[in-house]
C-alpha positions as CSV (number, residue, x, y, z in Angstrom):
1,X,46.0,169.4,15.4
2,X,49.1,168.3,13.2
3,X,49.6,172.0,12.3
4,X,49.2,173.1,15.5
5,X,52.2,171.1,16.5
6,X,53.9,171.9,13.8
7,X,53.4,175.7,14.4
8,X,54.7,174.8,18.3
9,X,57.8,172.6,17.0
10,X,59.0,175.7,15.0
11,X,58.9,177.8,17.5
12,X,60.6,175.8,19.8
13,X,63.6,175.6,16.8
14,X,63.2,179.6,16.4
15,X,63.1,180.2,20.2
16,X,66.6,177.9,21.2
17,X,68.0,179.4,18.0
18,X,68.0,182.8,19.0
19,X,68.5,181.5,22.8
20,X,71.9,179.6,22.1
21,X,73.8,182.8,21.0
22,X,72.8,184.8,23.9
23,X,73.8,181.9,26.4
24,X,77.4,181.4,24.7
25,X,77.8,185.4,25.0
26,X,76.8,185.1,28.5
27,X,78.8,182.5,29.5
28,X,82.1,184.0,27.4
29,X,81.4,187.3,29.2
30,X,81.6,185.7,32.0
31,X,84.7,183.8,31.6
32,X,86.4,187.7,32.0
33,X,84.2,188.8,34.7
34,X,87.6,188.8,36.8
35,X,89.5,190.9,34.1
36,X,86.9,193.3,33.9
37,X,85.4,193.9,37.4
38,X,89.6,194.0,39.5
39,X,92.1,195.4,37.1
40,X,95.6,197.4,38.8
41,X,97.5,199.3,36.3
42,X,100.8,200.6,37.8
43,X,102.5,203.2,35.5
44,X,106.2,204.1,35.3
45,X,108.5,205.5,33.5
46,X,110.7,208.9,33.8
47,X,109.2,212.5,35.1
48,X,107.8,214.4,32.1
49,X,107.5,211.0,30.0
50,X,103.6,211.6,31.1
51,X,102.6,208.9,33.5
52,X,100.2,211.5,35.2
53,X,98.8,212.6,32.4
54,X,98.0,208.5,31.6
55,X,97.0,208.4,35.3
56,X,94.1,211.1,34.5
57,X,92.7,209.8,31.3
58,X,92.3,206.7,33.0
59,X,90.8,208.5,35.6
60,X,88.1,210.2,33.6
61,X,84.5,209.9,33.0
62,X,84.8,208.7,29.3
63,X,88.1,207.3,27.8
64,X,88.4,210.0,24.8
65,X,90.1,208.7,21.9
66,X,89.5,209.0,18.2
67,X,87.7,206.5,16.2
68,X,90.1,207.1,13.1
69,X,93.3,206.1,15.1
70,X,96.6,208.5,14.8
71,X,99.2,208.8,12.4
72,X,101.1,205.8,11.4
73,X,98.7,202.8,11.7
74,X,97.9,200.3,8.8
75,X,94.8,199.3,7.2
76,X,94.8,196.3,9.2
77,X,96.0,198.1,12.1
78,X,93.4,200.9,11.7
79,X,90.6,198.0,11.8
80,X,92.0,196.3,15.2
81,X,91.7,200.4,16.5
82,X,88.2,200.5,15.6
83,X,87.3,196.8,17.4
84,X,89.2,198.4,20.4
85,X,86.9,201.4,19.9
86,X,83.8,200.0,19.8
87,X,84.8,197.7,23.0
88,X,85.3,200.3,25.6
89,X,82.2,202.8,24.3
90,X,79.4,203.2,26.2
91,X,78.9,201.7,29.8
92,X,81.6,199.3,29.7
93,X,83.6,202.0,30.7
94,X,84.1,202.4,34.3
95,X,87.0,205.2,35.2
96,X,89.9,203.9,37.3
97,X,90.7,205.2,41.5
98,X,93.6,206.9,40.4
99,X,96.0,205.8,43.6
100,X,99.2,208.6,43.5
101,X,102.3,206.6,45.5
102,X,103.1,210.4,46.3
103,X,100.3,210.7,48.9
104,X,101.5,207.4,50.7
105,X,104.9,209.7,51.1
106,X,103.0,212.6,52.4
107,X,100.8,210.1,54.7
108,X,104.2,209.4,56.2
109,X,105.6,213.0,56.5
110,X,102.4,213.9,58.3
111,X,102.5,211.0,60.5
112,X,106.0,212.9,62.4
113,X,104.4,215.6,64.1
114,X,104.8,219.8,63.8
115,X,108.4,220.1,65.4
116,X,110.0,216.6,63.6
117,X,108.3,217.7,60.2
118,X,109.8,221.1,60.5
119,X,113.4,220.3,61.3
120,X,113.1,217.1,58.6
121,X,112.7,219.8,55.9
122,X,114.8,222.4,56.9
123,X,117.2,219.7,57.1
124,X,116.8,218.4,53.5
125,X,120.5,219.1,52.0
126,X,119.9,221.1,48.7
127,X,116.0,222.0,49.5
128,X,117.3,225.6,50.9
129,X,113.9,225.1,52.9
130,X,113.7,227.8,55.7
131,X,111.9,227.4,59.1
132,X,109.1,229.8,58.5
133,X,108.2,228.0,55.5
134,X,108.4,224.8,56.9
135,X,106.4,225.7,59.9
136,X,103.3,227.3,57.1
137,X,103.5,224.3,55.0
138,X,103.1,222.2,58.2
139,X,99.9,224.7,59.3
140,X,98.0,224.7,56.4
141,X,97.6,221.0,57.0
142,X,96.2,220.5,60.6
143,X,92.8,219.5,59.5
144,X,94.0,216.5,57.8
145,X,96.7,216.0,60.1
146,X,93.2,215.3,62.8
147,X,91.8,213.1,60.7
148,X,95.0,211.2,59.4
149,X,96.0,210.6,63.0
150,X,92.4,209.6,63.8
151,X,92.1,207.1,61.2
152,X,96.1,205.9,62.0
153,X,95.2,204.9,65.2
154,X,92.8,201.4,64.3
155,X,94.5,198.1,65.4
156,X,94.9,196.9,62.0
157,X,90.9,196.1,61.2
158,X,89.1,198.6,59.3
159,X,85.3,198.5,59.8
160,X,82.7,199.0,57.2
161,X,81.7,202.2,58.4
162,X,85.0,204.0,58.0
163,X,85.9,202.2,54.4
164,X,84.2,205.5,52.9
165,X,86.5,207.8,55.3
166,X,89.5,206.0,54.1
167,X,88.9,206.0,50.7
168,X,88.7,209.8,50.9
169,X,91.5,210.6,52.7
170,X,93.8,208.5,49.9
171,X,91.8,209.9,47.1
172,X,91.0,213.3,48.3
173,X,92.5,214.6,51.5
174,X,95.8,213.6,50.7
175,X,96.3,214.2,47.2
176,X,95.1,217.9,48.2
177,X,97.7,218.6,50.9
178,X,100.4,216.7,48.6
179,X,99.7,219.9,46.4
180,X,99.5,222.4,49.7
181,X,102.9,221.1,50.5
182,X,104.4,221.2,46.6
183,X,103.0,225.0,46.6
184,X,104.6,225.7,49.7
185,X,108.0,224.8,48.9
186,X,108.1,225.3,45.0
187,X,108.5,222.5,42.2
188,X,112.2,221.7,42.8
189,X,112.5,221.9,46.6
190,X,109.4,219.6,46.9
191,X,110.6,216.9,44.0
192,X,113.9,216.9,46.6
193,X,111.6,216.4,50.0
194,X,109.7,213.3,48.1
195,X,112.2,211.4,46.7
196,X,114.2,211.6,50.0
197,X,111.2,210.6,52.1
198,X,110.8,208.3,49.8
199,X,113.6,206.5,49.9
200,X,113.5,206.7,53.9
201,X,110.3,205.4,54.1
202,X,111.0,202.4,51.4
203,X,114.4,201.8,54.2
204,X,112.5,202.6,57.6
205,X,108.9,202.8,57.5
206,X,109.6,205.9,58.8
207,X,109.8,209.5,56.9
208,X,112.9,211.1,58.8
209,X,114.7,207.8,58.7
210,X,117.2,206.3,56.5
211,X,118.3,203.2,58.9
212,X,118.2,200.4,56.5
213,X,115.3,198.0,57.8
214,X,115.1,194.6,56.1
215,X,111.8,194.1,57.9
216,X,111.0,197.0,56.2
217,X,111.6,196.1,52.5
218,X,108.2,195.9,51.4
219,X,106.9,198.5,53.2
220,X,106.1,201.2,50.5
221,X,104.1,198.2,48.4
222,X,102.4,196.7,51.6
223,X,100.8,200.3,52.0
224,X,99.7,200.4,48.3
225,X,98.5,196.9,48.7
226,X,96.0,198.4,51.6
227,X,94.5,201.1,49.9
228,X,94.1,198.5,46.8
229,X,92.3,196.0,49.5
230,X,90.0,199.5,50.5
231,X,89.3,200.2,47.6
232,X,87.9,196.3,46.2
233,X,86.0,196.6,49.6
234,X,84.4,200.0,48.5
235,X,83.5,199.0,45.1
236,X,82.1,195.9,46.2
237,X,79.7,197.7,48.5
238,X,78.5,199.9,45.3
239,X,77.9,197.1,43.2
240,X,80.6,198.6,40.7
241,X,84.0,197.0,38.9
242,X,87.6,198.0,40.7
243,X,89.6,199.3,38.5
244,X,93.2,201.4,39.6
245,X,95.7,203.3,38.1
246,X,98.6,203.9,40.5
247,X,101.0,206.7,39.6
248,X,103.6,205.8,39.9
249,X,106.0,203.0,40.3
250,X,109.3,203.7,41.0
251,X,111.2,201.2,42.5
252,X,111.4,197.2,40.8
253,X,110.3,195.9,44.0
254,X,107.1,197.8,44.1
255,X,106.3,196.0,40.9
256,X,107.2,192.5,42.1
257,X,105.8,192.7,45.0
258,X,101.8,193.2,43.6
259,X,102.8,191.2,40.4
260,X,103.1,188.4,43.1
261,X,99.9,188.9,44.3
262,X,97.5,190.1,41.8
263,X,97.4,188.2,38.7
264,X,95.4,191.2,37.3
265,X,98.1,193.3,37.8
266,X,99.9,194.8,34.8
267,X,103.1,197.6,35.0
268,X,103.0,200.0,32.3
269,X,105.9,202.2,31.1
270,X,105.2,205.4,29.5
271,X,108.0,206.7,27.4
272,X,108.7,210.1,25.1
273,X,112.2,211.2,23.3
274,X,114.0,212.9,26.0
275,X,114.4,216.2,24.3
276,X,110.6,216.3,24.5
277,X,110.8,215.2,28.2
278,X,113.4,217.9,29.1
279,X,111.4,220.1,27.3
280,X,107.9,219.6,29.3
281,X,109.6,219.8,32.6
282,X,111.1,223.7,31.2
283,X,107.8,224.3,30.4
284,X,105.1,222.9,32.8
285,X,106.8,222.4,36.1
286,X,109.4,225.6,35.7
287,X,112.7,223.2,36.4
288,X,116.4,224.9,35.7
289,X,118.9,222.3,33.5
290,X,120.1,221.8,36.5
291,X,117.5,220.7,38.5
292,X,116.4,218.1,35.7
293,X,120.2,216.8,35.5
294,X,119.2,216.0,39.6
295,X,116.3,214.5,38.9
296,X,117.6,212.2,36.6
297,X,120.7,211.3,38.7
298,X,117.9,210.2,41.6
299,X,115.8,208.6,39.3
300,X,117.8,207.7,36.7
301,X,121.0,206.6,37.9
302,X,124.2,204.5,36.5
303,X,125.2,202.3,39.1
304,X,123.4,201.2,42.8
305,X,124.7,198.8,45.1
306,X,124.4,196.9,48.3
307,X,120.8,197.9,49.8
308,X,120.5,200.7,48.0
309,X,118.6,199.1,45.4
310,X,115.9,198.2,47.8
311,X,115.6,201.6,48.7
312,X,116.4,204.0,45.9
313,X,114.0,204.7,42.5
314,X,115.2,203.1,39.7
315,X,112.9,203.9,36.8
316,X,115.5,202.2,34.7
317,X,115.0,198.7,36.0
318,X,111.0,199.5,36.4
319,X,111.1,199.6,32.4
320,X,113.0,196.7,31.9
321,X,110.5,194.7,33.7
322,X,107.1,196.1,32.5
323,X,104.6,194.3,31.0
324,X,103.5,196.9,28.2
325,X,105.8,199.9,26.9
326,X,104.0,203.1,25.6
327,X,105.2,205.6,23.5
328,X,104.0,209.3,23.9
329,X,105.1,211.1,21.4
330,X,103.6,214.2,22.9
331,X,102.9,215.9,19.1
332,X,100.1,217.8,20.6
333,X,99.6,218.4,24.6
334,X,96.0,219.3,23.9
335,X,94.2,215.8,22.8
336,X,97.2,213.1,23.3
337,X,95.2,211.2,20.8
338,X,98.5,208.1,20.6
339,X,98.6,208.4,24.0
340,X,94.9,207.1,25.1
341,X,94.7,205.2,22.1
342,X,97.7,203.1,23.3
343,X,96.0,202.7,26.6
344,X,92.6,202.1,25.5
345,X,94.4,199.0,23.1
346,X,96.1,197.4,25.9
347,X,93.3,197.9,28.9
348,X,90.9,196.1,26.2
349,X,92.8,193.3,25.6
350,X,93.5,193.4,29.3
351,X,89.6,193.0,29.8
352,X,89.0,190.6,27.5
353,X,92.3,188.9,25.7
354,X,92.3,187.8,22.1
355,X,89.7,191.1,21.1
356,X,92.6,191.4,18.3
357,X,95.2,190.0,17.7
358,X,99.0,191.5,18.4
359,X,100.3,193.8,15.8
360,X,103.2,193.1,13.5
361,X,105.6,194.9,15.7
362,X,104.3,193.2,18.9
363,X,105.1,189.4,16.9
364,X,108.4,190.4,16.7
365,X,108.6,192.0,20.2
366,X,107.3,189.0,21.4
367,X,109.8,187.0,19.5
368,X,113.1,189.2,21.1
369,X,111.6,188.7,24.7
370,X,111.8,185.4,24.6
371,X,115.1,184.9,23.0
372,X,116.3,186.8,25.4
373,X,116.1,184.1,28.1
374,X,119.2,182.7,26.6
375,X,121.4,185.8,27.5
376,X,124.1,184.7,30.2
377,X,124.5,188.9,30.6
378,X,124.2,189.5,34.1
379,X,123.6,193.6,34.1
380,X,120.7,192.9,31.3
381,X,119.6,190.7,29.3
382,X,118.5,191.8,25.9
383,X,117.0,190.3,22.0
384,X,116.9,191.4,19.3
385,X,115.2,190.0,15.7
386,X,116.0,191.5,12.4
387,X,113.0,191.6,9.3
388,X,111.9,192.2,6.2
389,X,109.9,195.3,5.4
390,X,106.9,193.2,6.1
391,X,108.2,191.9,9.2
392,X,109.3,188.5,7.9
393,X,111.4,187.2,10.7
394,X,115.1,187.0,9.2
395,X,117.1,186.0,12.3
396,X,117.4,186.4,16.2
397,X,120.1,187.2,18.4
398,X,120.4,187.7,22.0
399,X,123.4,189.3,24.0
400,X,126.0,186.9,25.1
401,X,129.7,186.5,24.6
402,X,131.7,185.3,21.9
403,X,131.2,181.8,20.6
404,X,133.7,179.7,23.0
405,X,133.6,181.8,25.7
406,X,131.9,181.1,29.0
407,X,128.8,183.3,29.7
408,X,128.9,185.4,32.7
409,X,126.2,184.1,34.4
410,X,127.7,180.4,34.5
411,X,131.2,181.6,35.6
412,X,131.8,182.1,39.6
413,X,133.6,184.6,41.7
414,X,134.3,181.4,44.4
415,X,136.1,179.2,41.5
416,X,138.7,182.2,40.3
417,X,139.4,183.4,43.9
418,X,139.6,179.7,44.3
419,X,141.6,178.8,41.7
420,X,138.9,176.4,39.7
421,X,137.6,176.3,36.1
422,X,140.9,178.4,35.0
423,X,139.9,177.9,31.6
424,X,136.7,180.2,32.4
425,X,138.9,183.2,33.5
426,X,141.3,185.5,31.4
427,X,144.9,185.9,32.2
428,X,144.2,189.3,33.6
429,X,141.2,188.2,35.8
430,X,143.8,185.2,37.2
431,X,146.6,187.6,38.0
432,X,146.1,191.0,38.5
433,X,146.1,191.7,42.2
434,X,144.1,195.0,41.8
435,X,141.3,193.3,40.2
436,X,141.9,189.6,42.0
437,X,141.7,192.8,45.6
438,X,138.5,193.9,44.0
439,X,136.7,191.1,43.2
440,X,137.6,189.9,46.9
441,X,136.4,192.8,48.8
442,X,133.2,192.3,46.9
443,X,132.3,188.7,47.7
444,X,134.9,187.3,50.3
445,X,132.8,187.8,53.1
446,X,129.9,186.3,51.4
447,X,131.9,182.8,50.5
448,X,133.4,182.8,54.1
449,X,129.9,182.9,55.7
450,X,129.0,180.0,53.5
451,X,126.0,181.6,51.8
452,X,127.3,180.9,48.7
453,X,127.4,176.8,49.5
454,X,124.3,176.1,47.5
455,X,124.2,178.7,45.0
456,X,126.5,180.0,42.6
457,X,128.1,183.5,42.7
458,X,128.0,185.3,39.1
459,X,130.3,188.2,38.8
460,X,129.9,191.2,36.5
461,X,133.7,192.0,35.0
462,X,132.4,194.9,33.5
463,X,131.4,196.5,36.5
464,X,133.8,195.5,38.7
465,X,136.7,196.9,36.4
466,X,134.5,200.5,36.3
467,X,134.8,200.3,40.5
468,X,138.3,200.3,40.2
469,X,138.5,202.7,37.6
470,X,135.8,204.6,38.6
471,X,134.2,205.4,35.6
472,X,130.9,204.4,33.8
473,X,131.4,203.3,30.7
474,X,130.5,200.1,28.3
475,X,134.0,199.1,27.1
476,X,134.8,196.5,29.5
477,X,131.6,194.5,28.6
478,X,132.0,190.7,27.3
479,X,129.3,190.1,25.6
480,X,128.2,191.3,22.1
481,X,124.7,193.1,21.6
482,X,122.0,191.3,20.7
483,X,121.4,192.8,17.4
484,X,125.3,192.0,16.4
485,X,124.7,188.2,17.5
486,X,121.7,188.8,15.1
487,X,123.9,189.6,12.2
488,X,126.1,187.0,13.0
């Protein structure tokens, strides 16, 4: 009898020991059920840099990257890879919906009818698009015009039985005619269509319109926000984890507005030497010197004002604010092996966060961002932190102005028109008229309607002295870079 219970008491011991680990796993998994089962990524970064091509892996049956890593990684480094690798293997992986912001633009242009759409592109200043092939790109796309205008009609609830219809005109329908429309018109012409409808439709709701709405403002995200709220729906029904690449982001708002209400949201840039950028667009999408000088003036540019930054893309300011930078190097266009092994890195440690820890480089990065809280730059703020070899932290910088000087940020255009905090302002800032007539024409109206009365009203000098001498240059900055403060 004693034996017998001694036999049952050990296997009691035996059975909660090989019970407690497998509860514990169970209940960490759980703990990032949310991370793994609703996860938006929303790529940026410049044409050719290869946000689509990111978009596709992602989209893929099987996340292809090597188990040895790529060129440059550490022992160390190589061992994290392999954690990563063994992570995302098997049936963990579930591809993304890979959402293109292109198709919201031609959901728009198709929304206008035959006759509007035709004269809209003819119209299109630079496009050189003639009415006959206007009127075929418009005809080749009647079927999913139907169905478009069928689905456009609901009153704002989508049932259950149409989630599937929906899906597949985002996913399938309109991604197809997007290409109709780009084989229509040729590479240059239709870059030149979408980034003006675009901008219309980011200012009016409206493809043909560029009335400046503020109603409107969120308009472009509000739609991607729809077809992310579809999708969840959909993936729901099949019992499966949501999971959405959106290609791409192109205005800062975009960004903010889904980082605001996903907290599993995450913008990623991807970036590649421009020399190898300019080079892919030559090769793969046939674009003149020319026509890549316009894209990157649209995209690109040095200087928006007023509304326009509502409206217009601004890849530059999409960077500055994304969450994780990439860097293609683009070495070989055949396996992008750095590429997807970037991605596969950072969507694991989106899954499940603290997989590995951050990498010697990311410390430091890390370490910059937050110093560079402290900048009182207005234009950007930017750190910097200088190592060893080994990436012993040295010092840290941030840029700012000069010791004794006030920072930008804490000076006000109200106290030098008005004449308060003198010490603040240079002599030239206090008595040039030309600059004093600037400054005024910029933010008198502002002061005057009182909306200044409980906030204060930074001024950029630098960019104010460029307006009147209408150039676009750096030397009128007051601070000093980051990396000079650093040395300092």
């Amino acid at each position: 009898m004693k034996v017998k219970l001694a036999r049952k008491f050990i296997e009691k011991i035996i059975k909660r020991k090989f019970e407690m680990p497998s509860k514990s796993a169970e209940a960490i998994d759980s703990i990032y059920d949310e991370s793994k089962d609703f996860l938006i990524i929303g790529l940026t970064g410049r044409t050719g840099s290869g946000c689509t091509t990111a978009a596709i892996k992602l989209g893929a049956a099987a996340l292809e990257f090597p188990l040895d890593g790529y060129e440059g990684l550490s022992e160390n480094e190589l061992k994290k890879h392999k954690i990563i690798h063994k992570y995302l293997r098997g049936d963990r992986w579930v591809p993304f919906y890979k959402l293109e912001a292109r198709s919201i633009i031609t959901y728009h242009l198709l929304l206008l009818g035959r006759e509007t759409f035709v004269s809209y592109l003819v119209g299109i200043i630079g496009a050189e698009i003639n009415q006959e092939n206007a009127e075929q790109a418009y005809d080749s796309l009647s079927e999913a015009c139907e169905e478009l205008l069928r689905l456009h009609s609901f009153d704002g609830k989508v049932e259950p039985d149409e989630v599937e219809s929906w899906i597949d005109l985002y996913f399938s329908t309109l991604p197809s005619v997007t290409e109709k429309i780009k084989n229509h018109l040729g590479g240059a012409n239709f870059t030149r269509l979408y980034q003006r409808t675009g901008d219309n439709v980011r200012s009016s709701g409206i493809a043909n319109i560029d009335i400046f709405d503020v109603g409107m403002l969120f308009n472009f995200p509000k739609h991607l926000n729809f077809v992310i709220k579809l999708v969840r729906r959909s993936a729901r029904a099949k019992g499966i984890p949501c999971r959405i690449v959106i290609d791409a982001i192109r205005n800062p708002y975009e960004a903010f507005y889904l980082k605001r209400r996903y907290a599993n949201f995450y913008l990623v840039s991807i970036n590649t030497s421009d020399s190898q950028r300019v080079s892919s667009l030559r090769e793969y999408r046939k674009l003149s010197i020319k026509e890549i000088a316009e894209l990157d003036d649209k995209e690109y540019p040095g200087k928006i004002s007023g509304e326009n930054k509502f409206i217009a893309q601004n890849i530059q300011a999409c960077i500055e604010i994304s969450d994780i930078h990439i860097h293609n190097s683009k070495v070989s266009e055949f396996n992008q092996n750095d590429l997807v092994s970037q991605l596969a890195w950072y969507l694991a440690l989106m899954m499940h966060p603290g997989l590995v820890m951050p990498t010697s480089i990311e410390n430091c990065m890390q370490v910059a961002y937050t110093v560079k809280q402290s900048s009182g730059c207005i234009s950007r703020q930017v750190g910097a932190v200088v190592t060893d070899e080994s990436y012993s932290v040295k010092c840290v910088g941030w840029n700012s102005t000069p010791q004794g000087q006030t920072p930008c940020l804490l000076r006000s255009a109200e106290d030098l028109l008005g004449g308060v905090n003198g010490s603040d302002y240079s002599d030239y800032e206090r008595n040039d008229n030309v600059f004093r007539d600037a400054l005024s024409d910029k933010y008198f109206n502002l002061i005057k309607s009182g909306s200044t009365k409980n906030r204060n009203v930074p001024f950029c000098f630098k960019s104010i002295q460029n307006e009147i001498e209408g150039e676009k240059n750096q030397v009128h900055t007051r601070s000093l870079h980051a990396e000079e403060n650093a040395f300092l």
